[in-house]
C-alpha positions in Angstrom: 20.7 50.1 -50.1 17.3 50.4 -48.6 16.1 48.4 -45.3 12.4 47.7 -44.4 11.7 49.9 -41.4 9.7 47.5 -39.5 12.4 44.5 -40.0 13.6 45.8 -36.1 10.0 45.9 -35.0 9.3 42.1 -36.2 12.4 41.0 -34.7 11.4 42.5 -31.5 8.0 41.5 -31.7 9.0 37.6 -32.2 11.0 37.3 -29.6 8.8 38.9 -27.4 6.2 36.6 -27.9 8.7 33.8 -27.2 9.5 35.2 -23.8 5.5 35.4 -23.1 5.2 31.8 -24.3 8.0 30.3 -22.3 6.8 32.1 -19.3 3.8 30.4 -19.9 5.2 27.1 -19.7 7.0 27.7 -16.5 4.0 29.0 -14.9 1.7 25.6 -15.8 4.8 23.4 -14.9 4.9 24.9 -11.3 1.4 24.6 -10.7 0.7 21.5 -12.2 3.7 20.1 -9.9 2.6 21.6 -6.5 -1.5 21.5 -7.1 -1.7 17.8 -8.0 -4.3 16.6 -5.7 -4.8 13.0 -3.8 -6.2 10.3 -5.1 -9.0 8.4 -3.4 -9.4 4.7 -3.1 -12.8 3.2 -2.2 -13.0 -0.6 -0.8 -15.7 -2.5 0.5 -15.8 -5.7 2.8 -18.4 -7.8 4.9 -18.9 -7.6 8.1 -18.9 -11.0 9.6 -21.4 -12.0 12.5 -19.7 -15.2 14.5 -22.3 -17.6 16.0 -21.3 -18.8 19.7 -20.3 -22.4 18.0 -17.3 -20.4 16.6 -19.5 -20.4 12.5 -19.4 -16.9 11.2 -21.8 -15.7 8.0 -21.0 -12.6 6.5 -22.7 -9.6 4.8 -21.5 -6.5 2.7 -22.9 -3.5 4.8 -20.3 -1.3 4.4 -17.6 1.1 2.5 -13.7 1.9 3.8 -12.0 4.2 2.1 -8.4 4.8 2.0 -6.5 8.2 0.6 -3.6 7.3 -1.5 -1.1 10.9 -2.3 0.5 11.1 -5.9 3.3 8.7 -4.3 3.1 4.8 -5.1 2.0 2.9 -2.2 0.4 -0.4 -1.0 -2.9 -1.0 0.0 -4.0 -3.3 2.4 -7.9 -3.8 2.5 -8.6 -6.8 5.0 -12.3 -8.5 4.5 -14.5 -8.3 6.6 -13.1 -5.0 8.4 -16.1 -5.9 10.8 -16.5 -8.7 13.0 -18.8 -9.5 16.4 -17.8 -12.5 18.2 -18.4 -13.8 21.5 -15.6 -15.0 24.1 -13.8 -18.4 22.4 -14.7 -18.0 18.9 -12.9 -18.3 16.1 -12.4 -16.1 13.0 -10.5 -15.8 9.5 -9.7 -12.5 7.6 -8.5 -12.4 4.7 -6.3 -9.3 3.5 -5.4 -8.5 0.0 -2.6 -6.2 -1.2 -2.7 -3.9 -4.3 -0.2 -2.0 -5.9 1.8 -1.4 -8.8 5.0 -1.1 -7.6 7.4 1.7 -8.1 8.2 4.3 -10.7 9.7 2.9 -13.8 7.2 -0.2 -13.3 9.5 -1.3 -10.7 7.7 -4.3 -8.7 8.1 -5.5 -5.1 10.8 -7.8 -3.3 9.4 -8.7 -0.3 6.9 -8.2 2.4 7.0 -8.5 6.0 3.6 -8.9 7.1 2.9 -7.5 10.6 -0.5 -7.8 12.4 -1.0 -6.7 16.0 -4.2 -7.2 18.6 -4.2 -7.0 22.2 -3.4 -10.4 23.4 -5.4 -10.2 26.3 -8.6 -10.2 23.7 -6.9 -12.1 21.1 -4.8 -14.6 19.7 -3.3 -15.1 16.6 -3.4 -18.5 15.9 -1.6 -18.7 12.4 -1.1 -17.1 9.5 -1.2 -18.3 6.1 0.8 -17.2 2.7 -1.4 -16.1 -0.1 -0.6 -15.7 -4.0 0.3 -12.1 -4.3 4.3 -11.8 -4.2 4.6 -15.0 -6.4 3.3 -12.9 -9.5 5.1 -11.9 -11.8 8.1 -13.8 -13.4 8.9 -16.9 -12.2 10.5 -17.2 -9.0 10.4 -19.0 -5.6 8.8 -17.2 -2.4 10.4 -18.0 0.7 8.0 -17.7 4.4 9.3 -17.6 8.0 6.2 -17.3 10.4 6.6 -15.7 13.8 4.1 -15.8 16.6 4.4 -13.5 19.6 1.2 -13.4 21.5 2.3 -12.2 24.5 3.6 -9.3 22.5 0.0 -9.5 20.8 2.2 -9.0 17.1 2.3 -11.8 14.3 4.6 -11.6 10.8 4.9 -13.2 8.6 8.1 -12.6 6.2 7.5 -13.4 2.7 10.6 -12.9 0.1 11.2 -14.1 -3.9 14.2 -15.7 -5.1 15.4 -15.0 -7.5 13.7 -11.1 -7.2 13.2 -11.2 -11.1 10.8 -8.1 -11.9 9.3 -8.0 -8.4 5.6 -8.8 -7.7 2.7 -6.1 -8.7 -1.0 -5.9 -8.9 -3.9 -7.3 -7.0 -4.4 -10.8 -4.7 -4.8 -12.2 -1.4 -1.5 -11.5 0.5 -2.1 -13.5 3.7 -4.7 -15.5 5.4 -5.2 -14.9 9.5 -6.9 -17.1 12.0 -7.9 -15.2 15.3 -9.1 -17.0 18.4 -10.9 -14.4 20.9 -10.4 -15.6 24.6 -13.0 -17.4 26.7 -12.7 -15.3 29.4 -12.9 -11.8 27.1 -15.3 -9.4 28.6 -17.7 -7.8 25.9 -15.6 -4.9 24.8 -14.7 -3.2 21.2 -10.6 -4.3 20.0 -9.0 -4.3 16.8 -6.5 -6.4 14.4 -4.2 -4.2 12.3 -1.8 -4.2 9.6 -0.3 -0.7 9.5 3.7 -2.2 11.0 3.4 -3.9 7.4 7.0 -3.5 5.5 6.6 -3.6 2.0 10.1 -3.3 -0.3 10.6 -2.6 -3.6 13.7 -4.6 -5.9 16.1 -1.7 -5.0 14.5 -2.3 -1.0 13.0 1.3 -1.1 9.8 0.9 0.9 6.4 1.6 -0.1 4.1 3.8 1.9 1.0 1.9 3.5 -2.3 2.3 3.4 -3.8 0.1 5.1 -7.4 -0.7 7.0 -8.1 -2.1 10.7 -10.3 -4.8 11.2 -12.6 -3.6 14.1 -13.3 -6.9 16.4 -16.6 -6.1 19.1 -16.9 -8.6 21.7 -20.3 -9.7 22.9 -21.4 -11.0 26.2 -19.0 -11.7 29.2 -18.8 -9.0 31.7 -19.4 -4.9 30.9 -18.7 -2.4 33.4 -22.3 -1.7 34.0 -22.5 1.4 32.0 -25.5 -0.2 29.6 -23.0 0.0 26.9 -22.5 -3.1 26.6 -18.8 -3.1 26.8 -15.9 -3.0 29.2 -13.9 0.5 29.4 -11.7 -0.8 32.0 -9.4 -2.9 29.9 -6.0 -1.8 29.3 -4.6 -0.4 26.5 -2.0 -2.9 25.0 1.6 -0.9 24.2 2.9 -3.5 21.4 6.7 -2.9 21.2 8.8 -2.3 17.8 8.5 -5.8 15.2 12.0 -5.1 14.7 12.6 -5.8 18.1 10.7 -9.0 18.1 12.9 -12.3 17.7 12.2 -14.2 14.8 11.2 -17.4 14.6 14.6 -19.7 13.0 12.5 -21.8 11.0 12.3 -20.8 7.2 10.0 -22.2 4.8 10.3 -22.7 0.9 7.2 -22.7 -1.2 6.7 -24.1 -4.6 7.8 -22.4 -7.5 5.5 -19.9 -8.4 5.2 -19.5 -12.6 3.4 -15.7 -13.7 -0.1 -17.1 -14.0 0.0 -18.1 -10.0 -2.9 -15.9 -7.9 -3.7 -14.1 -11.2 -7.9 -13.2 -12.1 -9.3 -11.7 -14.6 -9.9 -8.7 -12.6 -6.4 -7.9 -12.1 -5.5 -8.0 -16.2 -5.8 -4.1 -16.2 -3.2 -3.4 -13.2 -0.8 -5.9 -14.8 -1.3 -4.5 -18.4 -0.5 -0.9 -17.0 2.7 -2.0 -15.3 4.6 -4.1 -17.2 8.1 -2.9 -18.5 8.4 -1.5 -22.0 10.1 -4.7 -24.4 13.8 -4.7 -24.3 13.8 -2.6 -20.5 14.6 -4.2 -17.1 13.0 -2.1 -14.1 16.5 -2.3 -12.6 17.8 -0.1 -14.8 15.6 2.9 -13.8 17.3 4.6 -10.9 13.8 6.8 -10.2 12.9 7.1 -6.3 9.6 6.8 -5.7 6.9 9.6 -5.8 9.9 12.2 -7.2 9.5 11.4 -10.7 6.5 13.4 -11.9 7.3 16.6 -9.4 10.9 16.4 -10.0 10.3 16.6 -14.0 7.6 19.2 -13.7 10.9 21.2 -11.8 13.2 20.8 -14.4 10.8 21.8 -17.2 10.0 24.7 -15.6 13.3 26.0 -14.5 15.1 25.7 -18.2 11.9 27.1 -19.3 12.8 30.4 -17.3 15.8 30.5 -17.8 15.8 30.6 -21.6 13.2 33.6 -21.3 15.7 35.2 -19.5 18.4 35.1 -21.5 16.5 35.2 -24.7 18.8 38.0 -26.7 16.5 41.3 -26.8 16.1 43.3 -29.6 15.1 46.8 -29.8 
């Protein structure tokens, strides 16, 4: 019997050329996982100009931008980010909320709503539930409202029952009503949102990115520098919300159907989030932000290891 002379050569040949092609695959997995780069989210908000009879007009003049990593996450963008009052007005911001939930298109639970100011500057004078954790499917969202100026921190805790899918998307998550104090020398302050705990179903919480509203007080008393402002007033330490007592009193809202707080604008986020027919997000037992990087691992690890124990042939 006669055998080809380059049948060992082929064989050799092939599997070589495996080896070099699942090498390959390891090698884009690895640096796919560890070079994927931030994502950056633009906003923009007025800047609102209050009058001394506590009416405010407001103007687009500026761009925030937040930095979101290749983890989900919440964004907060309050509007305006901007304001300049005088002692004893009056001003409303509005801040929105955007996200889309968890891996899996897991959606959110609840949110505990934290904004803090220096309460010798400011006062929080109430806070208002807007239309963002009632999307969704149908469900009830329960509010408790706690005020603690003279811990300069307000929250307002916001939860569905039943959970459902959890919220996701884009609409106005709360509405907050700031008093600045007659006696408030002109001065530079700010109202922020960062304390903000938002959960997923499976109370995993999302990271926050969120943007401070900058307040500048004009008139009263400056320190004489010609700025304009007062650098003598004290920083304000705000202590933990967790160790803030809550307010007893709890709140049920109306029943909220899917179409409640819903635009047109926000079809696309809700189109790319929604669960695949015949799949419940609780199923999916993904943490969030190890998903992609976790996969990428796995790829490229059996990858490797089938090149190295591909049988050789010589």
């Amino acid at each position: 019997m006669t055998r080809a002379p380059d049948d060992g050569r082929n064989i050799a040949a092939g599997t070589g050329q495996l080896r070099r092609a699942l090498l390959g695959v390891a090698f884009v997995a690895a640096v796919t996982g560890l070079l994927a780069g931030p994502v950056v989210i633009a906003t923009a908000a007025p800047t609102v100009t209050a009058t001394g009879s506590g009416a405010a007009t407001a103007t687009t003049t500026a761009t925030g931008t937040g930095t979101a990593t290749g983890d989900r996450l919440a964004v907060i963008t309050p509007s305006p980010y901007a304001v300049d009052v005088e002692p004893g007005d009056e001003f409303t911001i509005d801040v929105a909320l955007h996200s889309a939930g968890g891996h899996g298109g897991e959606g959110v639970r609840a949110v505990d709503f934290v904004a803090q100011y220096h309460p010798d500057l400011l006062e929080v004078t109430a806070v208002e539930r807007g239309p963002w954790l009632g999307r969704g499917a149908e469900t009830t969202v329960h509010e408790r409202r706690t005020l603690a100026h003279e811990r300069g921190t307000a929250i307002l805790e916001q939860w569905r029952d039943p959970v459902a899918d959890g919220a996701t998307g884009r609409a106005e998550l709360a509405t907050v009503t700031v008093a600045v104090a007659p006696d408030a020398p002109a001065t530079e302050t700010t109202l922020s949102f960062g304390e903000t705990n938002v959960l997923l179903v499976r109370d995993w919480p999302l990271p926050i990115d969120d943007q401070t509203v900058r307040v500048t007080i004009d008139g009263g008393d400056d320190d004489g520098s010609g700025t304009g402002t007062n650098s003598s007033v004290d920083p304000f330490e705000h202590p933990d919300p967790a160790d803030i007592e809550r307010t007893q009193t709890t709140q049920t809202a109306e029943t909220i159907d899917a179409s409640d707080g819903a635009t047109a604008d926000d079809a696309g986020d809700d189109a790319a989030t929604d669960t695949p027919a015949g799949t419940s997000r609780s199923e999916s037992d993904a943490v969030p932000g190890l998903l992609a990087s976790t996969t990428l691992a796995v790829l490229g690890c059996i990858s490797l290891a089938i090149a190295r124990f591909a049988p050789r042939t010589r």
